[in-house]
N, C-alpha and C positions, 0 to 999 in steps of 0.2 A: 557517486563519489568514491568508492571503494572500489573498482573497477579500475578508476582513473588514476586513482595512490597505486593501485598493483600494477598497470602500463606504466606510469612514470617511473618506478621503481624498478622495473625490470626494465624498459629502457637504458635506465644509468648504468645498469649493474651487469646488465648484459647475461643474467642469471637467475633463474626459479629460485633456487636454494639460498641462495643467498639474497636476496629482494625480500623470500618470508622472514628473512633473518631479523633483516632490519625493520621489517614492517611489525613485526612480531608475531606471525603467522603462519601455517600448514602451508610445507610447500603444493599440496594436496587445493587448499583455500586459494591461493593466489593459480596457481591453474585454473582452475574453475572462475575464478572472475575476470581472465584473461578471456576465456572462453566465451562469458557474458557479453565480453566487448566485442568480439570476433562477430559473434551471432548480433550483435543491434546492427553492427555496420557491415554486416554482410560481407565479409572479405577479411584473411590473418592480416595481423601488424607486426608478425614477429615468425622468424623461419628457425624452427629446434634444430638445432645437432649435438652432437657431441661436445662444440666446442664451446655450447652458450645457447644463446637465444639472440637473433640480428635482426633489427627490423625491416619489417618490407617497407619497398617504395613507400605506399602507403603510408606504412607505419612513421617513417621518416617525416612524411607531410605534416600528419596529427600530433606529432609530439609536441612542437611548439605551441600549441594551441594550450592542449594538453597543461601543459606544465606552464603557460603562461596565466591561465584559469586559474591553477592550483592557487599558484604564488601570489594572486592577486586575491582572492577568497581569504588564504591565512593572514597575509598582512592585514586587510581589514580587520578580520575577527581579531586578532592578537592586539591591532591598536584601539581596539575597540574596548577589548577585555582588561588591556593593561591602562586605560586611561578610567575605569572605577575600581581598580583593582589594589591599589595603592592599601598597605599593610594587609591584603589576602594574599593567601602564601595555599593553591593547591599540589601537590603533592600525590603521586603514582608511584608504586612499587609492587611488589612479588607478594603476596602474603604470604611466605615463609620468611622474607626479609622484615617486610612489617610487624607482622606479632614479634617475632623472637628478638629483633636488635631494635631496630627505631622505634614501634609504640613504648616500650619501656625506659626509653629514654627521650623521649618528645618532649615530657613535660619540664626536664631541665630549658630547652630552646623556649620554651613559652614562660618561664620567669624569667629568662636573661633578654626578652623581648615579649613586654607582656601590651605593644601597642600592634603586635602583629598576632592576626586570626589563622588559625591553621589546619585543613581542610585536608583528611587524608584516603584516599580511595587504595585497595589492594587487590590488583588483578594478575592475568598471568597475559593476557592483551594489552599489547602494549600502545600507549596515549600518545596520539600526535603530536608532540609539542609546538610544531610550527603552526599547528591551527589553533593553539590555545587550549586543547583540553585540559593540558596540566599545566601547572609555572617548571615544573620539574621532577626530573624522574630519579629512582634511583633502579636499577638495571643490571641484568649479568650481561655483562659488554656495554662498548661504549653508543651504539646505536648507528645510524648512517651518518656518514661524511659530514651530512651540513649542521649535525649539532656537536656541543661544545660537553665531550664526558671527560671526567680524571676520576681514574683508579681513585676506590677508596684504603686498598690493601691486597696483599697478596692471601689468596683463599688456598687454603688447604683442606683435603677430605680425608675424611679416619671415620674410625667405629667408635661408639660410644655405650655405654651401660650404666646401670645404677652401680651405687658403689657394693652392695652385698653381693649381687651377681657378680663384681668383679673380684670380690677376695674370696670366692668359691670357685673359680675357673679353674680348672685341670692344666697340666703345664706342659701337654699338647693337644694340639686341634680342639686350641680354647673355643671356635665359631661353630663348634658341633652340640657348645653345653644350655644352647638357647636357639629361640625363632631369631631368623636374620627381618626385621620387621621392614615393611614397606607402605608405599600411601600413594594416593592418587593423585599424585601432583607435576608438576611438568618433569620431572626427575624422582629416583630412586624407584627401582623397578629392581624385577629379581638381574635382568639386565645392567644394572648400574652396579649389585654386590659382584656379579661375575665381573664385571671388566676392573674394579676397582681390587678384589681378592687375586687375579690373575697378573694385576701389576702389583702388586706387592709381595706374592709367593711365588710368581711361574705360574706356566702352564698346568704344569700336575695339580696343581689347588682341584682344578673342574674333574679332574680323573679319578679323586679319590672319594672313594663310592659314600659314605656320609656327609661330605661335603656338598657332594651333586644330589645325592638325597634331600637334604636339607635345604636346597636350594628350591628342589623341584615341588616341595613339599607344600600341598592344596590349602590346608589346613589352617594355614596361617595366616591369620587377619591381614586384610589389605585396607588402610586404614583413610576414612576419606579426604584428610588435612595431613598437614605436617605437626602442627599445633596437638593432634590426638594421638601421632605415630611417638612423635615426643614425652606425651605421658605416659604413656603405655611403657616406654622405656624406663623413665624416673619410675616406676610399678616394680620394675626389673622382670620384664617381662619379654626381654629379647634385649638384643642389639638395636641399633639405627646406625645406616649411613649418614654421615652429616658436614659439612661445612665449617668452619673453624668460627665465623661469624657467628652462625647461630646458634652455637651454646655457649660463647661465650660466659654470659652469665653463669650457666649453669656448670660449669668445670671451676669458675669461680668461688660458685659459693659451695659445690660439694655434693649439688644433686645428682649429678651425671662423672662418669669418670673413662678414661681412656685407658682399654683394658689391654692392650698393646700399641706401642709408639710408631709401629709404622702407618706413616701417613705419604700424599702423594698429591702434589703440588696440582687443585682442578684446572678446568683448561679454559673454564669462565672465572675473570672476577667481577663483583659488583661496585659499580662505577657509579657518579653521580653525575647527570645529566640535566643541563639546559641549552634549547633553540638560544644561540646566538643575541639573535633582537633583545631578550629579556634580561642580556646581563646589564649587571649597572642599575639593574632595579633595586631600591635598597633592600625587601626585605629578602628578594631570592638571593642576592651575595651576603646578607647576614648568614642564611641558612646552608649557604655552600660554604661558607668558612668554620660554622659550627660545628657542619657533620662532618669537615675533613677532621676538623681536631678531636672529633669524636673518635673518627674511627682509628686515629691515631695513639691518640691515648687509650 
């Protein structure tokens, strides 16, 4: 079945790179299960170049099939899942998005709708909606073509610190007075401070030798969540790259604070996302209209 999302997928799309996108996958992953497919049926479905991926004859033939399978498998399972599913409400997102903005405000949606159950999973794979894994996702980007995402806000990236480390900061080359902290999550990498420090200062940022030190510097916890790269911060114990979303709270109440104003518009926002078929279900348009007002207010 994963084989056959990754052909159909790069069929449409006519692209590796952008097929894992949508799928939520290693363009590394989706090669390799093209490859799976390649090798069961003994012969490519698809001719690489430069300009894409084109299917062979072949490939041409099978698609239909293909993608007729598909569609006919999720609609079952989706009208299968949505006919006991009536007040469950499952829910997919990021676990940086989850911990930080929506579990701490979940429990608002469940008094203002306490006849609907709410069932929440945080991955960084991302949940078929057309086959029913989830009722709806929330996502950085809108997902492919055939589901239905709205921007929840415009996301912006900046540095963050606790407030002591920021009224000790030297009043230049404030990012040399602590660890630039990092975690193992689909993003922030020593890679993510360089490109994000290099649009905000120039090129020279990476030239000057404490800067590049500090960046290259072993030492420095790499921390397994976002959730612990985040304390370690409110500790004052470094920097964090971060999202404008999720510290909300914590710029609110005081725990964290923005040690300089330059920030720089990211190039994903998180969007909230449902497969088509399930709008019009009461409790998934309750929750789509909650969390836009959420993210609104």
């Amino acid at each position: 079945m994963t084989c056959l999302r990754a052909f159909a997928a790069v069929a449409e799309l006519q692209n590796f790179t952008r097929a894992a996108e949508a799928l939520g996958l290693t363009q590394t992953a989706v090669s390799h299960q093209i490859a799976q497919l390649e090798a069961f049926i003994g012969q490519p479905v698809f001719v690489r170049g430069r300009s894409g991926a084109v299917l062979t004859p072949l490939g041409r033939t099978l698609l239909p099939s293909v993608e007729g399978g598909l569609a006919l498998l999720r609609d079952g399972f989706a009208a299968a899942r949505q006919a006991g599913a009536m007040g469950r409400l499952a829910i997919q997102t990021t676990p940086e998005f989850g911990s930080q903005w929506l579990a701490p405000r979940l429990e608002r949606f469940l008094r203002a709708h306490p006849d609907i159950t709410v069932s929440l999973s945080m991955d960084y794979r991302r949940a078929d909606l057309r086959a029913g894994e989830a009722d709806l996702a929330i996502w950085l980007g809108s997902g492919s073509p055939d589901l239905d995402g709205q921007r929840l806000g415009l996301e912006e990236e900046f540095a963050v610190c606790a407030p002591d480390l920021a009224n000790r900061l030297p009043a230049h080359q404030a990012f040399c007075a602590a660890p630039l902290l990092r975690y193992r999550g689909g993003r922030h990498t020593v890679l993510d401070w360089e490109r994000w420090l290099v649009q905000i200062y120039g090129e020279k940022i990476t030239e000057e030798a404490k800067i590049a030190c500090h960046l290259s510097d072993r030492s420095v916890a790499e921390f397994d969540s976002f959730s612990e790269m985040l304390d370690a911060c409110r500790e004052g114990r470094g920097f964090a790259l971060v999202r404008s979303s999720l510290v909300a709270d914590d710029l609110a109440a005081g725990r964290l604070e923005r040690p300089v104003e330059e920030a720089t518009v990211s190039d994903l926002h998180h969007h909230i996302v449902v497969d088509r078929s399930a709008r019009g279900r009461p409790e998934v348009e309750a929750f789509r209209d909650w969390i836009i007002a959420e993210a609104r207010g």
